[in-house]
C-alpha positions in Angstrom: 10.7 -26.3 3.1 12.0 -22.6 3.5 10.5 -20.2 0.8 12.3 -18.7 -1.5 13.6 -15.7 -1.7 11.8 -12.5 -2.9 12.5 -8.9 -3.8 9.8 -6.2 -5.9 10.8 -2.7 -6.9 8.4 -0.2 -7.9 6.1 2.4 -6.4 3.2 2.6 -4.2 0.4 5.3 -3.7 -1.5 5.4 0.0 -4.7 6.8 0.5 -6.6 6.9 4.3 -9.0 8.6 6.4 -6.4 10.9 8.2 -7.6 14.5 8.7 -4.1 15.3 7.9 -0.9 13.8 7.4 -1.1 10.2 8.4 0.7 10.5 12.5 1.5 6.4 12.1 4.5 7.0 9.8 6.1 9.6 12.1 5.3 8.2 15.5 5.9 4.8 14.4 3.1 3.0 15.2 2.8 4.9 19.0 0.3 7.6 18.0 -3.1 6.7 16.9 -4.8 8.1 13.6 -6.4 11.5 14.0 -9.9 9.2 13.7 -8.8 7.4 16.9 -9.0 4.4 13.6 -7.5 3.7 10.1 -9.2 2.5 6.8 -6.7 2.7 4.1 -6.2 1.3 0.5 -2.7 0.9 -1.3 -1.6 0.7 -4.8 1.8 -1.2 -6.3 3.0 -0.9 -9.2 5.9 -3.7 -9.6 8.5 -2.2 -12.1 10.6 -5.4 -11.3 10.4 -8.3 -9.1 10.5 -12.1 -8.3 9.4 -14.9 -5.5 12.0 -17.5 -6.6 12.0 -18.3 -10.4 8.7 -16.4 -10.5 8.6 -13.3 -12.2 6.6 -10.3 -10.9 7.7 -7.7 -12.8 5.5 -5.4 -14.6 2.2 -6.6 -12.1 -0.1 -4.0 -10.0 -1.7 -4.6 -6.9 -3.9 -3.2 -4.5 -4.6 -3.7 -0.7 -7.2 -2.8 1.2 -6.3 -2.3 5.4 -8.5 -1.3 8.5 -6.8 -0.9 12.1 -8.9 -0.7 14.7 -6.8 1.7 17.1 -2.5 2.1 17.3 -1.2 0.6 14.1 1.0 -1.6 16.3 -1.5 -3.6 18.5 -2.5 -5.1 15.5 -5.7 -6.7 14.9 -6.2 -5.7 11.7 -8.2 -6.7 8.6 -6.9 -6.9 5.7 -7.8 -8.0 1.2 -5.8 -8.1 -1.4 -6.5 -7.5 -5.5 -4.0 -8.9 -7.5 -3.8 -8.1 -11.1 -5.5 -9.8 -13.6 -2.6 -10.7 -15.7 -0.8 -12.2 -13.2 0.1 -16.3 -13.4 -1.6 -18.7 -11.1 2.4 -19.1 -9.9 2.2 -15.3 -9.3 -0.7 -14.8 -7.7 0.4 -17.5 -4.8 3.7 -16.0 -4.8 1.8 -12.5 -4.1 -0.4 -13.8 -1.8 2.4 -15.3 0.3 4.0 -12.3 0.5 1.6 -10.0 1.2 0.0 -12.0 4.3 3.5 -11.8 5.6 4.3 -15.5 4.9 7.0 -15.5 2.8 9.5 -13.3 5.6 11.2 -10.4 4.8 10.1 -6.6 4.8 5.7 -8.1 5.1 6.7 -10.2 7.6 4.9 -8.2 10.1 1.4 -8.5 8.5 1.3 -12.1 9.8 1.4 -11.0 13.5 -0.8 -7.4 13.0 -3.2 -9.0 10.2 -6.0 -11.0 12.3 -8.4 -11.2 9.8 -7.5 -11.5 5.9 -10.5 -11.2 3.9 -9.1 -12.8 1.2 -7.9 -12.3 -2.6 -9.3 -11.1 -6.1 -7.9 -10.8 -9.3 -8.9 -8.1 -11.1 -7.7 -5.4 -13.9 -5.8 -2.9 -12.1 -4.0 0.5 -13.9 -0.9 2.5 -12.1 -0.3 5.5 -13.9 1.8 8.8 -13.1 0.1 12.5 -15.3 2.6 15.0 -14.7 3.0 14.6 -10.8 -0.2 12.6 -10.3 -0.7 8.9 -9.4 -4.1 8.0 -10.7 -4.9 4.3 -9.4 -7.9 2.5 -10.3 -9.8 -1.2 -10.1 -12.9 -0.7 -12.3 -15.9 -0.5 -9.6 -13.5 -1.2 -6.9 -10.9 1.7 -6.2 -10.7 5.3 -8.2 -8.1 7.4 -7.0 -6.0 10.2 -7.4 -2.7 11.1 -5.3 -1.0 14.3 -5.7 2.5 15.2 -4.3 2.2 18.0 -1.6 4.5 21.1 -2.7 7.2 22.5 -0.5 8.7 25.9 -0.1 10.6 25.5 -3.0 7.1 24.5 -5.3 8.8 22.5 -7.8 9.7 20.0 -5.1 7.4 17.8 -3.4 7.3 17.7 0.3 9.3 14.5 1.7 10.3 13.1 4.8 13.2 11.0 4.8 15.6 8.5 7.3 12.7 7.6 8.8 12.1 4.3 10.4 9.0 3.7 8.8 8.4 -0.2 7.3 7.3 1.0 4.2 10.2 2.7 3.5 12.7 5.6 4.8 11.7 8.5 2.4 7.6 9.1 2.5 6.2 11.6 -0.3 3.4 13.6 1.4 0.8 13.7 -0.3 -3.0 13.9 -0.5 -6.1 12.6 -2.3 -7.6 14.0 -5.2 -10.1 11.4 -5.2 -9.9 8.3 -3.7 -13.0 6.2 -3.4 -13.1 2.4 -2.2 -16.1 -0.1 -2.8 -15.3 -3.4 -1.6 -15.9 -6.3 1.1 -18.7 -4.7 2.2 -16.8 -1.2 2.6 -18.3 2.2 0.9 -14.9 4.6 1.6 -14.3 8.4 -0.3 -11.1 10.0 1.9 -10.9 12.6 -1.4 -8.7 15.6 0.3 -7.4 13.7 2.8 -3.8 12.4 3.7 -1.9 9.9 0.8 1.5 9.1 0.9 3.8 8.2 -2.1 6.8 5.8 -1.3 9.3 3.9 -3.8 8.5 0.1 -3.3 11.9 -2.0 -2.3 10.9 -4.4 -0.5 13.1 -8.1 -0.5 13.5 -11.1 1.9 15.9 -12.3 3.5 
């Protein structure tokens, strides 16, 4: 039975152990982090969204990712937290999508995840103060993402057209605070790279 199909729209917040400005999202994939290894966590905040007749919308996530090396020889290892609120419907749905099952823009997790560590469901906030993403999971994840400024320094800094999966226009960013306690991990990348990216993501 083919799945059906799904689409989210939202926001996301990116927070990893890059010196500087993550290399992956420019060099697609082809240039390893500047730790020679990535240990990330993501927030989503799903403004609207559906995996058939199930609603998503108004839902938060969070994902936690380590690659070992270059983002795309894969072998990476990978746990999701789902929010609390979310149905039993939606937290398969979720689950499907974000282990690359269900096609579509994740579809590459199932060939670069080789080890998921598996799924929580937990309270999870997603809140913008003036240009700040604050993400947290109580005991879990506290962080803070802040837009970095451009020449003119009422805009943030952006890349855009690119080719990166997440999506073409990249806010840089970095971490105010960003602390990670979870399978076994003990992370703090606090002034370190973060990204900010609008969350469209759909299959087919």
């Amino acid at each position: 039975m083919t799945d059906p199909g799904w689409a989210m729209k939202g926001e996301l917040v990116l927070s990893c152990n890059c010196t500087v400005f993550c290399p992956c999202v420019l060099s697609l994939g082809s240039h390893p982090p500047t730790e020679g290894y990535c240990q990330t966590w993501a927030g989503f905040r799903i403004d609207a969204g559906h995996f058939g007749e199930v609603d998503l919308s108004g839902l938060n996530l969070g994902l936690v990712m380590e690659i070992p090396g270059y983002m795309s020889r894969g072998n990476w290892t990978a746990g999701l937290f789902i929010d609390k609120r979310a149905s039993i419907y939606a937290v398969k749905a979720l689950t499907k999508i974000f282990t690359g099952k269900a096609g579509g823009t994740t579809s590459l997790l199932s060939i670069l995840v080789g080890k998921f560590l598996g799924v929580e469901q937990v309270p999870i906030t997603y809140e913008t103060r003036d240009k700040t993403r604050i993400f947290q999971i109580p005991k879990i994840i506290d962080g803070a993402v802040t837009p970095i400024a451009g020449k003119d320094r009422e805009k943030d800094t952006v890349i855009s057209n690119s080719e990166y999966w997440i999506a073409p226009e990249i806010i840089v960013a970095k971490s105010d605070k960003s602390k990670m306690r979870a399978f076994g991990r003990n992370w703090n990348f606090a002034g370190r790279s973060a990204e900010i990216c609008k969350l469209d993501w759909r299959a087919p």
